[in-house]
C-alpha positions in Angstrom: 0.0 0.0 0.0 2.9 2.5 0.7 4.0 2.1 -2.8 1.3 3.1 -4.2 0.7 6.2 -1.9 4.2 7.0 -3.2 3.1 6.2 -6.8 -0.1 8.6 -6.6 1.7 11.4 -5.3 4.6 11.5 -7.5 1.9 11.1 -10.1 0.5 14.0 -8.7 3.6 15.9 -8.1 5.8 15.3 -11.0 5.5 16.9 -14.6 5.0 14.3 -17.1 4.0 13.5 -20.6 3.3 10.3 -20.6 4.0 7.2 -17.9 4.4 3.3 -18.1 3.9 1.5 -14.9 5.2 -1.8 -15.3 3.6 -4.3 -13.0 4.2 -8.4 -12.5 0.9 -9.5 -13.5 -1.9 -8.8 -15.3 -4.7 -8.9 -12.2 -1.9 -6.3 -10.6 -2.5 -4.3 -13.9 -6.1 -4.3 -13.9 -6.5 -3.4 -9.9 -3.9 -0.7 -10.1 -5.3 0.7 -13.7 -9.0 0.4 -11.9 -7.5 2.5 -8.7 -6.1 5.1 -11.5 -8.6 6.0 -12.9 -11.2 5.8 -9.8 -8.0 8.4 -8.1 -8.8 11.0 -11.6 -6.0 9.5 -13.0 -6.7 8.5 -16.1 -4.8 5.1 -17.4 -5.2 2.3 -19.8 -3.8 -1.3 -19.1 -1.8 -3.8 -21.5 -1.4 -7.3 -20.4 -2.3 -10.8 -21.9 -5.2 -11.1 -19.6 -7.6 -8.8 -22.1 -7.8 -9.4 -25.9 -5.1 -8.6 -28.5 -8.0 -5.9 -30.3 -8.5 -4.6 -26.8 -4.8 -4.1 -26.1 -4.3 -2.9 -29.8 -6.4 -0.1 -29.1 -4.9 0.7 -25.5 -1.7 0.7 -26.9 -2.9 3.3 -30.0 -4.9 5.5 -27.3 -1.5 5.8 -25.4 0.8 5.8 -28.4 -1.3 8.8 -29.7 -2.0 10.8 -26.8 -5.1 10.3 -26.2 -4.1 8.9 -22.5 -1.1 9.4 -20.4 -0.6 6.4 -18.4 -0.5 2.7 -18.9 -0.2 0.6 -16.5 1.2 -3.0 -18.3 3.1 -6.5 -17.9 6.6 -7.4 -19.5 4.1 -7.7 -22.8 4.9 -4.2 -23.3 8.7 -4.2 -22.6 10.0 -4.8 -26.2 9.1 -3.2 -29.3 6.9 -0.4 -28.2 7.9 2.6 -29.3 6.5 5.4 -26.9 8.7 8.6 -27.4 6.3 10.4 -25.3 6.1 8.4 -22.5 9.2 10.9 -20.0 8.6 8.3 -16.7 9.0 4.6 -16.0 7.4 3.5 -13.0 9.3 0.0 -12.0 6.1 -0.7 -9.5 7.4 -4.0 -9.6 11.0 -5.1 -10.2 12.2 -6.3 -13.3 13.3 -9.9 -13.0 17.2 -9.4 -14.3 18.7 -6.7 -15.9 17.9 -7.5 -19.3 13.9 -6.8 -18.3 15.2 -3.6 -16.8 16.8 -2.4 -19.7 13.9 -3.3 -22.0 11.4 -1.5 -19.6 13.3 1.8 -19.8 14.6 1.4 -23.5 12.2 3.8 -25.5 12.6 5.5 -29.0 12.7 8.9 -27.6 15.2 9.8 -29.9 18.7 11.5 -29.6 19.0 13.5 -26.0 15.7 12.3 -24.8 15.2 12.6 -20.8 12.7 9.8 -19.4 13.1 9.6 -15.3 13.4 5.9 -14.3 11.6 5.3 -10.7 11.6 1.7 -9.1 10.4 0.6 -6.1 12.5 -1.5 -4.1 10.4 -3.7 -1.7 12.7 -5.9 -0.2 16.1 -7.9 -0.5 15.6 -9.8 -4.0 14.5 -6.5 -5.3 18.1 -4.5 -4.0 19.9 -7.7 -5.5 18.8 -6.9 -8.8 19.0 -3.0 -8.7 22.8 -3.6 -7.7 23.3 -5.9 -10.7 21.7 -3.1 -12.9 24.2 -1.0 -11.5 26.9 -2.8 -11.8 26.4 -4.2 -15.3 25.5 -0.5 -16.7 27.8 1.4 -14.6 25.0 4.1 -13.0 24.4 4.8 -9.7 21.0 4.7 -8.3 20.7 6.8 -5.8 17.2 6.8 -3.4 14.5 9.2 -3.9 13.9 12.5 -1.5 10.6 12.9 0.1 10.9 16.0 -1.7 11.8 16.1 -5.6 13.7 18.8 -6.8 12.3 19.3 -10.9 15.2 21.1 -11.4 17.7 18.3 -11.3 15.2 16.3 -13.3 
């Protein structure tokens, strides 16, 4: 539940185009998506549990602005291209650092900026945020209770 508080706010909080929460499952897509937009914020969801036409024409409503969040599964890690889209919300971990990199890989084109955000819940989740670190070479650092827009 604190995660989401977290998620909400920075929703809230930060300036964005569009987002991409990536969750584990496609019931934790379609509760979060449902608390979205219940919360005024508007989201569509992508995930094998609804039909390819249905998911065709999330993807479109995102892809063309017509919606700025989408809440999906790994479905939508590869081949999506959503240059818009300036935050990743890791809700969920990404199982190895390949995942990561295709969750945050976007075709935003030359000197894009997209802010990367994952939640680490517990010690198999810090295991793989120090892998990504050390196979990319970045340092994570931990989010203030208070972000400063200028450094982003």
């Amino acid at each position: 539940m604190m995660i989401k508080k977290k998620l909400f706010r920075l929703l809230s909080v930060v300036p964005f185009k569009q987002a991409v929460i990536f969750r584990k499952s496609a019931s934790s897509c379609k509760r979060l998506c449902k608390s979205l937009n219940k919360n005024n914020l508007p989201a569509v969801e992508i995930h094998p549990g609804i039909p390819e036409n249905e998911r065709l024409a999330h993807y479109k409503k995102f892809k063309e602005g017509q919606t700025r969040i989408v809440v999906a599964t790994k479905l939508f890690e590869c081949g999506m291209n959503v240059a818009r889209a300036n935050i990743v919300f890791n809700y969920d971990m990404p199982e190895n650092t390949d995942t990561y990199l295709d969750r945050i890989a976007r075709d935003g084109g030359v000197g894009a900026k997209c802010l990367v955000i994952t939640f680490v819940a517990d010690g198999s989740d810090a295991k793989i945020l120090n892998e990504v670190q050390s196979r990319f070479g970045v340092q994570i650092t931990e989010m203030p209770d208070e972000v400063d827009m200028i450094t982003y």
